[in-house]
DSSP file (Angstrom, degrees, kcal/mol; ACC not computed):
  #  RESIDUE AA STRUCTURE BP1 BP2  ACC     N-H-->O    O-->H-N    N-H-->O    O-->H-N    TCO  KAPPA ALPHA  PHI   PSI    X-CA   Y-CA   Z-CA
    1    1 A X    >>        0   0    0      0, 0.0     3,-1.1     0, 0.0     4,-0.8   0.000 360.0 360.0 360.0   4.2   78.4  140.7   60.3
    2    2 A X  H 3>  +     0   0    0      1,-0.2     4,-1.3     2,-0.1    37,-0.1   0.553 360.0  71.2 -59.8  -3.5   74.6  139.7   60.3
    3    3 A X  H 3> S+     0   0    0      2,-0.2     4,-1.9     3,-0.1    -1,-0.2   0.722  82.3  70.3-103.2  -0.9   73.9  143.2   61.6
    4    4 A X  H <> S+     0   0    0     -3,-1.1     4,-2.3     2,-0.2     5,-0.5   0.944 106.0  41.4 -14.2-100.8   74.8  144.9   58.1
    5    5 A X  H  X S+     0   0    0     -4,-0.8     4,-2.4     2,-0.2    -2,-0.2   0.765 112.9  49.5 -40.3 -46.8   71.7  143.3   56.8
    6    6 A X  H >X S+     0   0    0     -4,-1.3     3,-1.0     2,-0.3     4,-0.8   0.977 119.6  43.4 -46.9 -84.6   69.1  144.0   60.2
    7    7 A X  H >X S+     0   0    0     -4,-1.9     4,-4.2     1,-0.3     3,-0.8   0.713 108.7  58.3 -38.0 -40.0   70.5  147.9   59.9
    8    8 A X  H 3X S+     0   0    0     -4,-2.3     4,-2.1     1,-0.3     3,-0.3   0.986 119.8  29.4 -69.3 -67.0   70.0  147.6   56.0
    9    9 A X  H <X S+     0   0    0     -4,-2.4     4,-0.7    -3,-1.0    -1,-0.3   0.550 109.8  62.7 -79.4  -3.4   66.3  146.8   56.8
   10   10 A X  H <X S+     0   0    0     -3,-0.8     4,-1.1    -4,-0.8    -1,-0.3   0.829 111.6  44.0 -87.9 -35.5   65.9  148.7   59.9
   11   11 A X  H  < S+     0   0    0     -4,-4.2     5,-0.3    -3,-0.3    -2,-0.3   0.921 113.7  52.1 -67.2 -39.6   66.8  151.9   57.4
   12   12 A X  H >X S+     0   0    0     -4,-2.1     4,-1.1    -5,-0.3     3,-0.8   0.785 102.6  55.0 -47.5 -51.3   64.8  150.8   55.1
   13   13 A X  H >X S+     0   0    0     -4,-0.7     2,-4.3    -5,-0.3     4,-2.2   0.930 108.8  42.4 -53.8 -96.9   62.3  150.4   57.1
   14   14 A X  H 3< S+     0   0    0     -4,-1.1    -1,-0.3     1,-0.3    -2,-0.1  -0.023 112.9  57.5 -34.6  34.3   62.0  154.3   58.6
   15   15 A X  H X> S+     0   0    0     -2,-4.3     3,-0.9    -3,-0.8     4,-0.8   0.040 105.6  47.3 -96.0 -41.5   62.6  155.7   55.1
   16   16 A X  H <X S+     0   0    0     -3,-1.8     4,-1.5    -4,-1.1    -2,-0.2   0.994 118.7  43.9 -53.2 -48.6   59.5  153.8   53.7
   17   17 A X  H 3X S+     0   0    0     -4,-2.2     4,-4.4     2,-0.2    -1,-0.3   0.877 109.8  50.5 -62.4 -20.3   57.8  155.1   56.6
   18   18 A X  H X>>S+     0   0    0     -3,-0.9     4,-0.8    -5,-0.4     3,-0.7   0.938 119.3  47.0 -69.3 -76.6   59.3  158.9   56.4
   19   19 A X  H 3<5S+     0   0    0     -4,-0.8    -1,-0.3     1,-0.2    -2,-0.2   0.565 108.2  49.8 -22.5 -29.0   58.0  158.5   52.9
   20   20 A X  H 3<5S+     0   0    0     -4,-1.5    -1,-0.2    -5,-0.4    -2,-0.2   0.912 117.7  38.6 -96.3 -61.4   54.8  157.1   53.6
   21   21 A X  H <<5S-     0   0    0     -4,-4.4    -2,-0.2    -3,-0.7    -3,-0.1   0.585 112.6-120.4 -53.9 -17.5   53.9  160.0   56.3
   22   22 A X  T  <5 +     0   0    0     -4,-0.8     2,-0.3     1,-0.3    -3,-0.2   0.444  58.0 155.1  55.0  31.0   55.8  162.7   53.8
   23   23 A X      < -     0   0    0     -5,-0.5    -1,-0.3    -6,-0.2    33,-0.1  -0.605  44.7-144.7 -68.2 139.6   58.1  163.7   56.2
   24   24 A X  S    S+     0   0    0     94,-0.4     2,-0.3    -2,-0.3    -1,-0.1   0.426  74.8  23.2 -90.6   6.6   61.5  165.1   55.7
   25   25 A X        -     0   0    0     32,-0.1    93,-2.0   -10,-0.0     2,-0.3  -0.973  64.5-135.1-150.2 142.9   64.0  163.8   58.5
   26   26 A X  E     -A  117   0A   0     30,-3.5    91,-0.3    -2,-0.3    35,-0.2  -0.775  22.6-174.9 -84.8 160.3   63.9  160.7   60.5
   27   27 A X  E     -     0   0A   0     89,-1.2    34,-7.5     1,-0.4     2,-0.4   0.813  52.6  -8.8-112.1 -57.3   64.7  161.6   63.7
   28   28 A X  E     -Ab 116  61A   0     88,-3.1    88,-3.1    32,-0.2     2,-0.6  -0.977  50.7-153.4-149.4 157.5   65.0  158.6   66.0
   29   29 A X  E     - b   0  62A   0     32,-3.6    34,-4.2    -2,-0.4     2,-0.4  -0.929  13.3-159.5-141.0 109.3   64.2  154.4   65.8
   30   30 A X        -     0   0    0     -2,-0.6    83,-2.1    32,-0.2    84,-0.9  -0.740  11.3-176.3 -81.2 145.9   63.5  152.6   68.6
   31   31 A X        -     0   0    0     -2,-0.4    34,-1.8    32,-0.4     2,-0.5  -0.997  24.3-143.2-152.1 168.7   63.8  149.2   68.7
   32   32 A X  E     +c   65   0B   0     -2,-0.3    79,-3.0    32,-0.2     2,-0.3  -0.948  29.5 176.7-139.4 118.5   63.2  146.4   71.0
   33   33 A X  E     -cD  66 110B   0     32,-0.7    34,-2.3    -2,-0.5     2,-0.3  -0.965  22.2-106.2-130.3 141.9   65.9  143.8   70.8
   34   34 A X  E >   -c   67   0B   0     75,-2.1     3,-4.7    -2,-0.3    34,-0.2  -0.417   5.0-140.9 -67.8 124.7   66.5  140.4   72.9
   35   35 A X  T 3  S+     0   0    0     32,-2.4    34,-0.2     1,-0.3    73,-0.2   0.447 113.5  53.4 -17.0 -49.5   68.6  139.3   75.3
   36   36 A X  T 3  S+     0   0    0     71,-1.6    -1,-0.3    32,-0.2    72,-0.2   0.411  93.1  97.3 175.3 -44.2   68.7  136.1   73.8
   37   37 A X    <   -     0   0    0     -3,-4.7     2,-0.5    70,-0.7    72,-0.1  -0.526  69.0-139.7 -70.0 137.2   69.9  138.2   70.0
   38   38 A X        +     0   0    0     -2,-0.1     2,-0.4     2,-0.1    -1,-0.1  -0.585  61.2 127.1-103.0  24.4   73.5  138.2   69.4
   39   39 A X        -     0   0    0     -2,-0.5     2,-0.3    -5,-0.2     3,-0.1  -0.942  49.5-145.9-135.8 127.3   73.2  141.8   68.1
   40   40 A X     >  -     0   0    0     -2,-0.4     4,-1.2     1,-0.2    -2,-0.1  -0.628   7.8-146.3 -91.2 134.4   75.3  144.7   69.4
   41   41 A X  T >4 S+     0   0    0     -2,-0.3     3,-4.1     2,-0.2     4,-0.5   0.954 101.5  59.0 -60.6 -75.2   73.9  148.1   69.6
   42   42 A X  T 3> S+     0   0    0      1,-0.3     4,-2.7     2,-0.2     3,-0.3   0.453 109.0  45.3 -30.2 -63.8   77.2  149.7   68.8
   43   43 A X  H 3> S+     0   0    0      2,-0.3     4,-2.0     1,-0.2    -1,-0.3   0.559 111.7  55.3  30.3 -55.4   77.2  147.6   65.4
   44   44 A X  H << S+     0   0    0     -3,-4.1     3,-0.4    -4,-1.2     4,-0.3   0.991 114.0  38.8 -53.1 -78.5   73.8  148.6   64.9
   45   45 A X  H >> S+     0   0    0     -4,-0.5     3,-2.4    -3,-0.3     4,-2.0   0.850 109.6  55.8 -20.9 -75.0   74.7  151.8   65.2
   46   46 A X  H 3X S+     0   0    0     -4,-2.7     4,-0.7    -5,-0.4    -1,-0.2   0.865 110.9  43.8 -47.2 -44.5   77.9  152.0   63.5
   47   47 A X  H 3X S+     0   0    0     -4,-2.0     4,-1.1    -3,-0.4    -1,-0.3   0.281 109.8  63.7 -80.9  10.6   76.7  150.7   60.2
   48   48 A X  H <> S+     0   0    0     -3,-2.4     4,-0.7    -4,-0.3    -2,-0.2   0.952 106.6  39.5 -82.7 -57.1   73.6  153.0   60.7
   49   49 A X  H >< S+     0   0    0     -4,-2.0     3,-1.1     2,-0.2    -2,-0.2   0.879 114.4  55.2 -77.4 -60.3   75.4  156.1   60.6
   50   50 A X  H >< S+     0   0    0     -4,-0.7     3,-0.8    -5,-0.3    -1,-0.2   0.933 118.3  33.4 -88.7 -43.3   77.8  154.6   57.6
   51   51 A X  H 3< S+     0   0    0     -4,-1.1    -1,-0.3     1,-0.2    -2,-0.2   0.284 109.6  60.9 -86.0  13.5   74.4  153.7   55.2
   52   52 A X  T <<  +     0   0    0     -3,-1.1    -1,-0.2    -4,-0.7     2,-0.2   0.192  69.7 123.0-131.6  31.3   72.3  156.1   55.9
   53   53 A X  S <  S+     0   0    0     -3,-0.8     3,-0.1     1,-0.2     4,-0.1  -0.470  79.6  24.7 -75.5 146.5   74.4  159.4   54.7
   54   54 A X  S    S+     0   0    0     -2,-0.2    -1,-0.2     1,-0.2     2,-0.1   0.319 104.8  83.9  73.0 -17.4   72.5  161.1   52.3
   55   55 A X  S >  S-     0   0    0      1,-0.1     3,-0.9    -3,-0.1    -1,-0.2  -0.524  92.8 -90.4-112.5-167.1   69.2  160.2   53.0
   56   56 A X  T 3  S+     0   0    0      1,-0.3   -30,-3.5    -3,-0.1    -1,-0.1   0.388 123.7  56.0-108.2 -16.2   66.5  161.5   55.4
   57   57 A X  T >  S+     0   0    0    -32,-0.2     3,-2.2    -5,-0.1    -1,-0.3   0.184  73.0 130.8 -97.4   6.8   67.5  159.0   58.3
   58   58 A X  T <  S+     0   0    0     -3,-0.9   -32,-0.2     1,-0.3    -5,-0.1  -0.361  83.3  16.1 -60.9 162.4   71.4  160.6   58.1
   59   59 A X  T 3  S+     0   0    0      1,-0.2    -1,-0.3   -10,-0.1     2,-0.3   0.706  87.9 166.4  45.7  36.9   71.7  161.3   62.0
   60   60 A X    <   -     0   0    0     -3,-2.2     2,-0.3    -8,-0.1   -32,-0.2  -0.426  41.2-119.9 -75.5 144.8   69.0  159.3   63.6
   61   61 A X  E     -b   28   0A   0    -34,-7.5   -32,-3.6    -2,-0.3     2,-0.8  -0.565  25.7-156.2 -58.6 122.6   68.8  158.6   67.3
   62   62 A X  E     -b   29   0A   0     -2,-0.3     2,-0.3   -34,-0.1   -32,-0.2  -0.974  13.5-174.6-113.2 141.8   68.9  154.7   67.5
   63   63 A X        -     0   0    0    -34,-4.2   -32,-0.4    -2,-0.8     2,-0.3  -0.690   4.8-165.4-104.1 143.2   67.1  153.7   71.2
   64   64 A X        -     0   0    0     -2,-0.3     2,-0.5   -34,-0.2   -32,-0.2  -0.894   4.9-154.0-144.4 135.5   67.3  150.1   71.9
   65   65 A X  E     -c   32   0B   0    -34,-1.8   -32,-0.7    -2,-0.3    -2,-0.0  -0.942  21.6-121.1-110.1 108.8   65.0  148.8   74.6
   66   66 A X  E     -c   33   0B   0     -2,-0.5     2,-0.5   -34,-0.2   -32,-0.2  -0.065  17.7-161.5 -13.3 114.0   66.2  145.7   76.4
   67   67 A X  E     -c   34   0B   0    -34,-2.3   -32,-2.4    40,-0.2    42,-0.1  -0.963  19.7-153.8-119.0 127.0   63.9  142.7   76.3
   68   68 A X        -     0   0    0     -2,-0.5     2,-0.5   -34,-0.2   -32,-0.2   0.237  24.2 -96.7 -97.7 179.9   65.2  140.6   79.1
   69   69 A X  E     -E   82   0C   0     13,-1.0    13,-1.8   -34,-0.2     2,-0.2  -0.943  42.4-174.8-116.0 156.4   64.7  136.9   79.0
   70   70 A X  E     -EF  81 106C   0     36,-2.2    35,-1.6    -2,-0.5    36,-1.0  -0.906   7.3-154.1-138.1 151.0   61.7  135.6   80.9
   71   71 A X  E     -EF  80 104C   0      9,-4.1     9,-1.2    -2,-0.2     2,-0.4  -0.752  13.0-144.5-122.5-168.6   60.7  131.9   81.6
   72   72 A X  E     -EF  79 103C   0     31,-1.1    31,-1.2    -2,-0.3     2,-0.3  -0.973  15.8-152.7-128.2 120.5   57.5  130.4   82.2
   73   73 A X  E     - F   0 102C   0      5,-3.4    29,-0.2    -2,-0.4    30,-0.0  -0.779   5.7-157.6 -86.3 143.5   57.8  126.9   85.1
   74   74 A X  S    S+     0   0    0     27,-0.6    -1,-0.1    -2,-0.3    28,-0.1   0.349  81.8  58.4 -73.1 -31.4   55.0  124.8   84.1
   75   75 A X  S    S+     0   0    0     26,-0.6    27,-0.1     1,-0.2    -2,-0.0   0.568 121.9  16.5-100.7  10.3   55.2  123.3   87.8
   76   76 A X  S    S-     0   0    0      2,-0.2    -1,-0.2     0, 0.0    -2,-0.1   0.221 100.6-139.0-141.7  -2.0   54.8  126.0   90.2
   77   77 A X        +     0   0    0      1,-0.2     2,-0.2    -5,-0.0    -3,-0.1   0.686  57.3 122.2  48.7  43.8   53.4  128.1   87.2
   78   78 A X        -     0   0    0      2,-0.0    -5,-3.4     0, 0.0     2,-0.4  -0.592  57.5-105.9-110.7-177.9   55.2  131.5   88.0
   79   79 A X  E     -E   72   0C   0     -7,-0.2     2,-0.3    -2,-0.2    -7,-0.2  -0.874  28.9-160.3 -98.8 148.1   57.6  133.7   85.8
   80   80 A X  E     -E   71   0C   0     -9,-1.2    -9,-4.1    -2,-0.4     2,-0.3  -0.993  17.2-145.1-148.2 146.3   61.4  134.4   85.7
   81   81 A X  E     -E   70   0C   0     -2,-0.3     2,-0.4   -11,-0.2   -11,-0.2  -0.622  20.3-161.9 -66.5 123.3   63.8  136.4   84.7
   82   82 A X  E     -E   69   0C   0    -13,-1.8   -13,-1.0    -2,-0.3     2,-0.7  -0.904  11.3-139.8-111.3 166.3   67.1  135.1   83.7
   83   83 A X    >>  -     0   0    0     -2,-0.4     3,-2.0   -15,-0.1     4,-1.4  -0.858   5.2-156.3 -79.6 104.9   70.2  136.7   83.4
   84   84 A X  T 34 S+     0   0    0     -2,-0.7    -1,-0.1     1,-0.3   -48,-0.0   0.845  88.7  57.1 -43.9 -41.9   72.3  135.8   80.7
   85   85 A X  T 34 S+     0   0    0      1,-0.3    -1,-0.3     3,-0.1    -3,-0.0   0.642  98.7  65.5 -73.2 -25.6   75.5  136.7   81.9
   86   86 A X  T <4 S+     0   0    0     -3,-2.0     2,-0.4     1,-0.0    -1,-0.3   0.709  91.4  68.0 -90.0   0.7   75.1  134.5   85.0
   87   87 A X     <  +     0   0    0     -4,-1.4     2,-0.3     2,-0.1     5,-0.0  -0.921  48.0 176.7-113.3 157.1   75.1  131.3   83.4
   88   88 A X  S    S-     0   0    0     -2,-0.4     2,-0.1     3,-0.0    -3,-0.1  -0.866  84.9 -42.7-125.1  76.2   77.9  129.3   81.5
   89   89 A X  S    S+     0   0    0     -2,-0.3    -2,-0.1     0, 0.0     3,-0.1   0.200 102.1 137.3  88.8 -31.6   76.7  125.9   80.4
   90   90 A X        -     0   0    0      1,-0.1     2,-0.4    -2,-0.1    -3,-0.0   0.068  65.1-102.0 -43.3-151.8   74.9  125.4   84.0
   91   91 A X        -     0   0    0     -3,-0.0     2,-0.2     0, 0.0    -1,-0.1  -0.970  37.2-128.2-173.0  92.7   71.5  124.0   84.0
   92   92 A X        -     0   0    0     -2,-0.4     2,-0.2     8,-0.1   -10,-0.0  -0.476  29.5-166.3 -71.6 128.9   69.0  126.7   84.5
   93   93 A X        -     0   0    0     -2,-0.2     2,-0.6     7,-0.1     7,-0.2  -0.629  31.0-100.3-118.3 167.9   66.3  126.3   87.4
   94   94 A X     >  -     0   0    0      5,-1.2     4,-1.4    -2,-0.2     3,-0.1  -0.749  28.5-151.3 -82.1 123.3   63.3  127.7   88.4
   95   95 A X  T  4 S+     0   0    0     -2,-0.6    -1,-0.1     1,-0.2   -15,-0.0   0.644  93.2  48.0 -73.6  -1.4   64.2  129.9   91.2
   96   96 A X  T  4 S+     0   0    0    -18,-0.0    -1,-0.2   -16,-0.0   -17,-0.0   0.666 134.4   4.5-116.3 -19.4   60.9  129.5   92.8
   97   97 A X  T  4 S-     0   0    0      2,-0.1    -2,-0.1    -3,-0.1     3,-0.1   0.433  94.1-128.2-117.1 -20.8   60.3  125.3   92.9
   98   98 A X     <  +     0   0    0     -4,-1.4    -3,-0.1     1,-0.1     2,-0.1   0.665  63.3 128.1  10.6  50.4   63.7  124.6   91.4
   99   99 A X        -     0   0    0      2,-0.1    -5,-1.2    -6,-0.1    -1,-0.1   0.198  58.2-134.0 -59.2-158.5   62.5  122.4   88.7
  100  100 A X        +     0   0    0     -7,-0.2     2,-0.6    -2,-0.1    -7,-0.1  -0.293  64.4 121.1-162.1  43.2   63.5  122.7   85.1
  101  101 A X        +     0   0    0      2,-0.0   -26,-0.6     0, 0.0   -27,-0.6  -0.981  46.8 129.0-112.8 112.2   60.4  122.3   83.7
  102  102 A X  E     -F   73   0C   0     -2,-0.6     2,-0.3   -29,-0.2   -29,-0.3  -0.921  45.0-144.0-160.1 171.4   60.1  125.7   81.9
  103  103 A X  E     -F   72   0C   0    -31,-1.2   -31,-1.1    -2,-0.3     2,-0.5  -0.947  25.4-128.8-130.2 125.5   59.3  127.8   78.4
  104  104 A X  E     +F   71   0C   0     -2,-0.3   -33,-0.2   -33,-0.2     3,-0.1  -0.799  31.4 170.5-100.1 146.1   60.9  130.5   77.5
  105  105 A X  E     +     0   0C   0    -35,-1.6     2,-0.2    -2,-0.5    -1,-0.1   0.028  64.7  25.9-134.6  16.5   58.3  132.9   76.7
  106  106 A X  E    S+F   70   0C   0    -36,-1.0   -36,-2.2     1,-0.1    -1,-0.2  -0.923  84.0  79.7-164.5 145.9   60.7  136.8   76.2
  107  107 A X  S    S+     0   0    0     -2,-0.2   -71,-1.6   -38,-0.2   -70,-0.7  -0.021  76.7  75.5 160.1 -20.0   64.3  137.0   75.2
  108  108 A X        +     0   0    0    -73,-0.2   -39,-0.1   -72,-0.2   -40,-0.1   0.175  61.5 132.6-120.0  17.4   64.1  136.6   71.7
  109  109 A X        +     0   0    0    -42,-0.1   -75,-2.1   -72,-0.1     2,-0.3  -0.158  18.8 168.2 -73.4 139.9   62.7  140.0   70.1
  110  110 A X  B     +D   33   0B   0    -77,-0.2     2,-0.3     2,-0.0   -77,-0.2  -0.721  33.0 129.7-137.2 101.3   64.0  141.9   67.1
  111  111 A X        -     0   0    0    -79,-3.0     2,-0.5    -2,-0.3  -101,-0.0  -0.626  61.5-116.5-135.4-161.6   61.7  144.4   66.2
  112  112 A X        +     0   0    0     -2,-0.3   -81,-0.2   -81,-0.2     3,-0.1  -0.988  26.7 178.9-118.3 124.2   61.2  148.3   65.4
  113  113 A X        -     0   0    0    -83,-2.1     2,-0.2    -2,-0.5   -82,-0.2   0.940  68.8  -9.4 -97.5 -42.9   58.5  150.0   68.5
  114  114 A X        -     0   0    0    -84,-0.9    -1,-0.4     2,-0.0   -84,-0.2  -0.808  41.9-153.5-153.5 172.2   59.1  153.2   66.5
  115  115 A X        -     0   0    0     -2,-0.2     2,-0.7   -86,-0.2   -86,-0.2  -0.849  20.2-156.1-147.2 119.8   60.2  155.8   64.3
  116  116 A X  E     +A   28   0A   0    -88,-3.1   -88,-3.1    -2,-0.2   -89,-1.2  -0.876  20.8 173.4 -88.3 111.6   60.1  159.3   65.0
  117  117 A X  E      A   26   0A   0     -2,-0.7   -91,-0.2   -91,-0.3   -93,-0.1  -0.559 360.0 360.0-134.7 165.4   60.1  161.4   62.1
  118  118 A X              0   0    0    -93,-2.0   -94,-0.4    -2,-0.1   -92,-0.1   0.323 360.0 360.0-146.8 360.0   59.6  165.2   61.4
């Protein structure tokens, strides 16, 4: 139920801004959330629509842009993408040396890239 609070602040956000700009509607909020986040659009969504009646954000678009997860090998020094959904507990490799000497450097984002307002 931790996405109650994110939505709580992702409306919060985009009113402060509607306010800020003087605009009267929000229209739509992108946002660019990680692979890696445990946060359901649909959730997002649902409790957007249910707290944001009455106000200036009632019926905003919400976009959510995939941020994938990416790693960085230290020994052959390329990036990769993994896919979450293909591992279970394995032991994630470099697909290009197959170490496991690696960083993860994308996956983890929670952020707002916009708000479109009118």
């Amino acid at each position: 139920m931790h996405e109650i609070g994110m939505t709580q602040n992702i409306l919060n956000t985009a009113l402060k801004y509607a306010q800020k700009t003087n605009a009267r509607k929000v229209v739509t909020i992108v946002l660019r959330l990680g692979a890696l986040r445990d946060i359901k659009k649909e959730w997002i969504t649902h409790y957007f629509q249910y707290i944001s009646r009455g106000t200036p954000a009632e019926g905003a678009e919400i976009l959510v842009l995939a941020d994938p997860i990416v790693c960085h090998c230290h020994d052959c020094d390329k990036d990769f993408e993994i896919n979450r959904d293909q591992y279970s507990g394995e032991d994630i490799l470099c697909p290009y040396c197959s170490k496991q000497n690696y960083t993860l450097i994308a996956g983890t984002k929670f952020q707002i890239e916009g708000v479109e307002v009118i």
